[in-house]
N, C-alpha and C positions, 0 to 999 in steps of 0.2 A: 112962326114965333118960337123962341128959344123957350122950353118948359126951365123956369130956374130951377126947378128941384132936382132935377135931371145935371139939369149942369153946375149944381154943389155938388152931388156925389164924384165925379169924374172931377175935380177939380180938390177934393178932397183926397183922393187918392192919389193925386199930384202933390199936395202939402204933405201926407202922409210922407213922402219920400224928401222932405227938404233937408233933413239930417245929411241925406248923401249928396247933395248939388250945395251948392256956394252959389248966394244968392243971385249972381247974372246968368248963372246957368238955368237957375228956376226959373228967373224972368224970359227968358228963351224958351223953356220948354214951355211954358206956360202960356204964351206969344202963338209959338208952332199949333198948340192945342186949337184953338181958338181959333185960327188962321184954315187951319186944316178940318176943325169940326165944319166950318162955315163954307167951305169949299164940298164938303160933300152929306151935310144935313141932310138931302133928300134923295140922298143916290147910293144908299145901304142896301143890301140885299134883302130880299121881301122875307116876310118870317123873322126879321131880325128887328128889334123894340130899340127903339131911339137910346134908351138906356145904356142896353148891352153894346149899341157901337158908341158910345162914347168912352164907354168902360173901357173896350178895346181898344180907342184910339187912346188912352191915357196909359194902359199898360203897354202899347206897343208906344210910344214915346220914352216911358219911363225904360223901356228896354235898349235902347240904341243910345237915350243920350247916359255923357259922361258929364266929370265937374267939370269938363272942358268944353261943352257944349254951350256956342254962341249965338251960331248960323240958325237962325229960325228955318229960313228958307229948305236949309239942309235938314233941319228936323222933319219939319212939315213933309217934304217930300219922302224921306224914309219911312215915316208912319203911315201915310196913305198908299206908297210901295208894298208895307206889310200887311197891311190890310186888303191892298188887290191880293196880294197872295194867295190868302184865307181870308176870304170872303164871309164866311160863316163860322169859322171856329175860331179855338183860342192865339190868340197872337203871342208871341213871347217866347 
């Protein structure tokens, strides 16, 4: 089960950045999030708090997409890419 208060924070630091995206590009990022939390909810690295990798997948989304950004697909997959990367530390 999704803790919400976990995923208002991580969804708030996606709003935080609506200034810079044009609203279909939020809706994408926002889509990818979602998509991409749910595909790896329980397959975080150990020591790391459900929080902190959502945190990270919100900053590593926020960091690849543009106002041009549509492709869920293409999101999702770059963010859980940078996240294999670094596993445990900060993405971005």
């Amino acid at each position: 089960m999704i803790n919400r208060g976990l995923c208002m924070k991580a969804h708030a630091l996606i709003n935080e950045a609506a200034a810079s995206f044009g609203p279909e590009a939020l809706k994408a990022i926002g889509q990818a999030f979602d998509e991409a939390w749910a595909s790896m909810a329980d397959g975080f690295p150990a020591g790391v708090s459900a929080e902190a990798a959502r945190l990270r997948l919100a900053t590593a989304l926020l960091s690849i997409a543009s106002d041009n950004s549509r492709d869920v697909v293409a999101l999702k997959s770059a963010a859980l890419e940078a996240m294999k990367r670094d596993p445990g530390g900060s993405v971005g």
